[in-house]
C-alpha positions in Angstrom: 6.5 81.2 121.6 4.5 81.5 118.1 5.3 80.1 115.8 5.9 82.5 112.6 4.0 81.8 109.6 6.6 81.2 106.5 5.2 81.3 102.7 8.0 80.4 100.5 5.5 79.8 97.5 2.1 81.8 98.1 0.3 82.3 95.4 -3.1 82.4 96.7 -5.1 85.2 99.0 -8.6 84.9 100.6 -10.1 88.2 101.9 -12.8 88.4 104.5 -15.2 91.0 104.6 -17.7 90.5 107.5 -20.8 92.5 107.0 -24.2 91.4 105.4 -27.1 92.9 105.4 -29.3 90.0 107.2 -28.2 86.8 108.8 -29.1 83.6 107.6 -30.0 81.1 109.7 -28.0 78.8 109.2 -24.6 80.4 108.3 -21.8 79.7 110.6 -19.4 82.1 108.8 -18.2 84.8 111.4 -20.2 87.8 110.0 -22.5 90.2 111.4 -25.6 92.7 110.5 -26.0 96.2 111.6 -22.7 96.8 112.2 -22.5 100.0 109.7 -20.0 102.1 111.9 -17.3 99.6 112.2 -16.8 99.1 107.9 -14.4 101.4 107.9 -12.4 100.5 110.8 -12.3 97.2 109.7 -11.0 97.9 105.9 -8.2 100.0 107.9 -7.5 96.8 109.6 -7.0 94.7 106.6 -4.9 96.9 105.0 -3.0 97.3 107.8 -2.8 93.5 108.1 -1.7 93.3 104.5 0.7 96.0 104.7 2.6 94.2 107.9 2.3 90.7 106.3 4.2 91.9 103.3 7.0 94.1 105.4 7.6 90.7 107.4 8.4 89.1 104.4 10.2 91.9 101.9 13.7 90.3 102.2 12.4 87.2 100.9 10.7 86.9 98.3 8.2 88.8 95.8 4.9 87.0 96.0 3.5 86.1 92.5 0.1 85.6 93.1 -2.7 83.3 91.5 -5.7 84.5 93.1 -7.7 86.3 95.0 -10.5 85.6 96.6 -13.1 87.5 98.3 -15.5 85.9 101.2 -18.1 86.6 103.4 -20.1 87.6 105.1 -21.4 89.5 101.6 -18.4 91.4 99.8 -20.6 93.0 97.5 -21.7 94.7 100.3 -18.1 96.2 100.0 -17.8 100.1 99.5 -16.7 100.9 96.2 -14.2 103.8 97.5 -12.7 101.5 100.0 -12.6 98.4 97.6 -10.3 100.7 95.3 -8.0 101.9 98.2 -8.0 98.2 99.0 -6.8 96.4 95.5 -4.4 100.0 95.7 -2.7 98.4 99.0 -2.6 94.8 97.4 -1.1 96.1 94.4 1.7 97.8 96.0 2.5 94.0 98.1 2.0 91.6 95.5 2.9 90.9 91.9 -0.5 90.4 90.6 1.0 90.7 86.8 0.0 86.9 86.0 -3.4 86.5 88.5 -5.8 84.2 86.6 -8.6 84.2 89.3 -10.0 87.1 91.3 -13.4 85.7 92.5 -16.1 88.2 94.8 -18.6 86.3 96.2 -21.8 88.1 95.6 -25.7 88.5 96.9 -27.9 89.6 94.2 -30.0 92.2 96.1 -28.7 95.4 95.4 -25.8 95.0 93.0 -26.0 97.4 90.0 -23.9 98.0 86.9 -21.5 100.7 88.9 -20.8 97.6 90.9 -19.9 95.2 88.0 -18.1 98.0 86.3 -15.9 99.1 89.4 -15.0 95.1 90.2 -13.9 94.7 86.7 -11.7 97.8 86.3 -10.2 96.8 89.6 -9.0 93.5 88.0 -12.0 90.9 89.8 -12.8 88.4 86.4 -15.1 85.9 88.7 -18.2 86.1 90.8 -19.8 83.6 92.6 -23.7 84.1 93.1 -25.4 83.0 96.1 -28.8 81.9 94.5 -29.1 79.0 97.0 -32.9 78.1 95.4 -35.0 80.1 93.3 -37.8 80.1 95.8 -37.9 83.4 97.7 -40.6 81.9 100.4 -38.2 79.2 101.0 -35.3 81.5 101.8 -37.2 84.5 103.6 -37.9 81.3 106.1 -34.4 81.1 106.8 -33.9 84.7 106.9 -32.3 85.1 103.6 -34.7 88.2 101.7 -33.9 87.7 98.6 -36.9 88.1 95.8 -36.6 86.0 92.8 -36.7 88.7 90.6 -33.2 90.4 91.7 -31.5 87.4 90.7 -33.2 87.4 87.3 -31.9 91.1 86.8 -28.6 90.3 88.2 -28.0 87.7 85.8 -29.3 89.5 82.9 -26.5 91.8 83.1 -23.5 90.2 84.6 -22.6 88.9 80.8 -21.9 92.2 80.0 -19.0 92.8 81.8 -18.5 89.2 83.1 -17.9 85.8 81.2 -16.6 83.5 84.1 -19.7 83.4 86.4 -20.5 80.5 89.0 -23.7 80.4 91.1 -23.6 78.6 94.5 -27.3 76.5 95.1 -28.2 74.6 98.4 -29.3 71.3 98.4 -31.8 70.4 101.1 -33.1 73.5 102.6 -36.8 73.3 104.5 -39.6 73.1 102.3 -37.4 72.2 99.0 -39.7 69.7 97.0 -38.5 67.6 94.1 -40.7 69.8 91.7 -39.1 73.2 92.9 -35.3 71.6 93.0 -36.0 70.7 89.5 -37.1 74.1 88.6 -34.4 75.5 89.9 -31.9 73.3 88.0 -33.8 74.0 84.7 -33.5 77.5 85.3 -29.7 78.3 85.8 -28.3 76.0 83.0 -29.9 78.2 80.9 -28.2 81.2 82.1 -24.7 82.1 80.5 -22.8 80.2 83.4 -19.4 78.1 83.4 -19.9 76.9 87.0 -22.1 75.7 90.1 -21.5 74.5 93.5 -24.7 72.6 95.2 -23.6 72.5 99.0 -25.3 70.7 101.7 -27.3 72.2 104.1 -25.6 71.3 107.5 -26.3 72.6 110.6 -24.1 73.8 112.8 -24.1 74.4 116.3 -25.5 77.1 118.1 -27.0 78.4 115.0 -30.3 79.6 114.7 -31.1 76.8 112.6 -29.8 74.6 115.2 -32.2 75.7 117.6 -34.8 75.4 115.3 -34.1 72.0 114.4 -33.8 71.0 117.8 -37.2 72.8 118.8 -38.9 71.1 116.0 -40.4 74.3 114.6 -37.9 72.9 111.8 -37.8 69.5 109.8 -34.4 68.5 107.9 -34.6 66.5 104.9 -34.6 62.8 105.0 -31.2 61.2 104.2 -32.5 59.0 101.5 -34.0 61.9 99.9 -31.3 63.5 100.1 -29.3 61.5 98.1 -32.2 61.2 95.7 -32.1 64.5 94.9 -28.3 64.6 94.9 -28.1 61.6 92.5 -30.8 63.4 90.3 -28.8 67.2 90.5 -25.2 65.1 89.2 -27.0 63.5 86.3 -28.8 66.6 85.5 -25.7 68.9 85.6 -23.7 66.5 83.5 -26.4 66.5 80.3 -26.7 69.8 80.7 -22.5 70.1 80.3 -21.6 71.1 84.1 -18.9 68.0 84.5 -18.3 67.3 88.3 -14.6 67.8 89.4 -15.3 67.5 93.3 -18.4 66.8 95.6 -19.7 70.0 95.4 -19.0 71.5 92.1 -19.3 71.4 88.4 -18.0 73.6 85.8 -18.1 73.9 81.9 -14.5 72.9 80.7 -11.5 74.8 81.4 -14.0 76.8 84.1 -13.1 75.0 87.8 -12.3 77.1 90.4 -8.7 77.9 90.8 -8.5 78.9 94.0 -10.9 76.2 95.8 -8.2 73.9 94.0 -5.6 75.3 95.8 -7.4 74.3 99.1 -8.4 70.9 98.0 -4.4 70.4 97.2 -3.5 71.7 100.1 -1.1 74.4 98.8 0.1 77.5 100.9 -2.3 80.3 100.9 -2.6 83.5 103.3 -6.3 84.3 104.6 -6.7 88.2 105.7 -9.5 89.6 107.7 -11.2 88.8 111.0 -11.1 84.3 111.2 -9.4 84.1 107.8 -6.9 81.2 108.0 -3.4 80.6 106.4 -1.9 77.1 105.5 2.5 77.0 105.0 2.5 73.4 103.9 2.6 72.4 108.0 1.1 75.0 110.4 -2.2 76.2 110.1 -3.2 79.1 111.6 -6.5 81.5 112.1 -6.7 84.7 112.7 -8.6 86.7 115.6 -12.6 86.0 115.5 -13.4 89.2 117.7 -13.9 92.2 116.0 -13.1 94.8 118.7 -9.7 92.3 119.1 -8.9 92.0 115.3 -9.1 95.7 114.7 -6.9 96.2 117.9 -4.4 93.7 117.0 -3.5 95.0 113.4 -2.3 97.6 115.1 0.3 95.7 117.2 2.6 93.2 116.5 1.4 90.9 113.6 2.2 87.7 115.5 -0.3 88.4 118.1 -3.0 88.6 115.3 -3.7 84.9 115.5 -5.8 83.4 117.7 -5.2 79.6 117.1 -2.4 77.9 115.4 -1.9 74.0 114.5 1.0 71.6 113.3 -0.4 68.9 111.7 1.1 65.6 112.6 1.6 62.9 110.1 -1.8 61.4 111.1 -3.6 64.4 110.8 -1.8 64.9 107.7 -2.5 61.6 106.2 -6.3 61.9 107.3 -6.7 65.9 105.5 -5.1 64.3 102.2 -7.5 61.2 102.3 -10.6 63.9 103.1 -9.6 66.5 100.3 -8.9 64.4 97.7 -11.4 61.7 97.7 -13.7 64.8 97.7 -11.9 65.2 93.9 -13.2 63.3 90.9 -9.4 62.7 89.7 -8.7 60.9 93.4 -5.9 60.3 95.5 -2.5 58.6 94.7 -2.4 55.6 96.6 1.8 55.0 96.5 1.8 58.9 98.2 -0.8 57.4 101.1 1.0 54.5 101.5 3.7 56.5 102.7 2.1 57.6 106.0 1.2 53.9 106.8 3.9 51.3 108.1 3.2 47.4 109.0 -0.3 46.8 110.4 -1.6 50.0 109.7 -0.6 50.1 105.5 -2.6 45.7 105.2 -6.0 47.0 107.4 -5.5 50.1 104.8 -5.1 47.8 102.1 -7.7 45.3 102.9 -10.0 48.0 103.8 -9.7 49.6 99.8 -10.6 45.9 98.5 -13.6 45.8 100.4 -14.8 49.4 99.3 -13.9 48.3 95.9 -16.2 45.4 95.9 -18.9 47.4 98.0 -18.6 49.6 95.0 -18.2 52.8 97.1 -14.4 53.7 95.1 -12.3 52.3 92.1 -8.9 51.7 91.6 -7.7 52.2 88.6 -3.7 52.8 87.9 -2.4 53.5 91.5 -5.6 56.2 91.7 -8.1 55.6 94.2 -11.6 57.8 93.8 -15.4 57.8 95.0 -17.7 56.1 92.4 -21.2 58.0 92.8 -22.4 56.0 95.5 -19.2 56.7 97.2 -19.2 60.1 97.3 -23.0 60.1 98.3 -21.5 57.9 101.2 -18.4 59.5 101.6 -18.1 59.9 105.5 -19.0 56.4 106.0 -16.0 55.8 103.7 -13.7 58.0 105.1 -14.3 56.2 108.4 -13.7 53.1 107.2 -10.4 54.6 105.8 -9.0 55.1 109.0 
């Protein structure tokens, strides 16, 4: 029997829209190209899925949510007509009176001001823009076609209608030197930003840049370099005022992501759309990764819509608190970890921490236990050590 998903306190949503244009090679998100005659179908879907999640739960509660936010695949790609019937059905679900976030992740080819225009009206106040590296040679190698220039328009008039604008870069990708890194970096603090992710390549299996990688008709960064230009893109960000608040991302102040913070602190949150997951604070679940199926099931009972589902024992617990918050500048409380440890298992803990602490991989400082620079540029090794 499934086990039926229960969100006393949601105040966070994540939407998946599918569809992009091209394919990168080495995205492992479930989205697909070409598939023009199944967007509408699919919208149908989701608000169909919305519309059951929110009649399963009417006798409960009246879900005050936070934020909202839209990934991909490329949501920009999303049809304006069906976007507006969309944010019609969320409205009539949620209480989105006090939402602070509504963030649409967005590729820069092809948006135009009707775009900008429509997202505001409907109530979006946040885009994330996939610039990756401002070197469209680089990218149309990975099969990302994406000219320069469009992200130079794009960013010239997003200001008008938007203030809080993040823009996601890649660090590492095949043929990145330090010189066009650097020119990159130079570039976008200039532009009227409050935020910036810089992600790691990784590749994943069974990608096309797995394949590639493996056939040696692709060469990955060295590790040392890596961290070079890692160590260099911190230090940059943080004269330039982008302060780092997790691994990944750095934000002007008052300007970190909302909703990724919900993740990170492993609050409840609802995921809807074909592989979106949900989290209630102890079961995790996924929903359907087949199209064809997805579409299918949001028209049948809404329990059969997931395709996986996990309860998280106290290890797994204790190990998804260590991962998430040491990935935090502000840390992990180190009375709440000691919790999940008894006898042998809290002293190896303990003694492990001292010897980090003297490797000068984390500090402790008042109960708090975070990455120093080297750390985080380390962190797996850490985390491994950890447990």
């Amino acid at each position: 029997m499934r086990q039926k998903l229960r969100l006393k306190k949601l105040k966070h949503i994540y939407i998946h829209w599918p569809f992009c244009k091209n394919k990168c090679l080495y995205c492992d998100f479930i989205s697909f190209k070409n598939h023009e005659e199944f967007v509408k179908d699919y919208h149908d879907a989701l608000c169909k899925q919305i519309k059951l999640f929110a009649e399963n739960n009417k006798d409960k509660w009246k879900f005050e949510i936070e934020t909202i936010f839209f990934g991909g695949g490329t949501p920009s790609l999303y049809p304006l007509d069906l976007l507006k019937d969309l944010f019609s059905v969320l409205n009539s679900n949620f209480n989105l009176e006090d939402v602070k976030e509504v963030t649409i992740e967005v590729n820069p080819v092809s948006v135009i001001k009707e775009h900008l225009k429509t997202w505001k009206n409907l109530g979006i106040n946040r885009l994330s823009i996939g610039v990756q590296i401002l070197d469209e040679i680089i990218l149309q190698k990975l099969n990302r076609i994406q000219p320069d220039q469009d992200v130079f328009n794009l960013v010239k008039i997003v200001p008008d209608y938007f203030e809080n604008i993040s823009v996601d870069l890649i660090l590492g990708l095949p043929g990145t030197t330090l010189s066009k890194w650097s020119n990159t970096l130079k570039k976008i603090v200039l532009w009227p930003i409050k935020h910036i992710s810089v992600y790691f390549l990784t590749t994943y299996d069974k990608t096309p840049l797995f394949y590639k990688v493996k056939n040696k008709d692709i060469t990955l960064f060295d590790e040392n370099d890596l961290i070079s230009f890692y160590e260099l893109t911190v230090d940059f960000l943080k004269d330039n005022g982008f302060e780092q608040y997790e691994i990944s991302n750095f934000a002007k102040p008052g300007f970190e992501s909302i909703h990724n913070k919900a993740y990170w602190d492993r609050k409840p949150y609802q995921g809807f759309g074909l592989s979106a997951s949900s989290f209630d604070g102890k079961f995790r679940f996924v929903n359907e990764k087949n199209l064809l199926r997805f579409i299918k099931c949001c028209n049948q009972k809404y329990e059969k819509l997931y395709c996986y589902q996990e309860k998280l024992s106290k290890d797994e617990e204790f190990l998804e608190r260590l991962m998430l918050g040491l990935r935090q500048k502000k840390g992990i409380d180190l009375h709440r970890m000691l919790y999940f440890l008894k006898g042998e298992k809290k002293n190896k803990f303990l003694n492990v921490l001292i010897d980090l602490e003297k490797r000068s991989l984390i500090h402790n400082r008042g109960g708090k236990i975070y990455l120093t620079l080297k750390g985080i540029m380390l962190e797996n090794e850490v985390i491994l050590k950890l447990i």
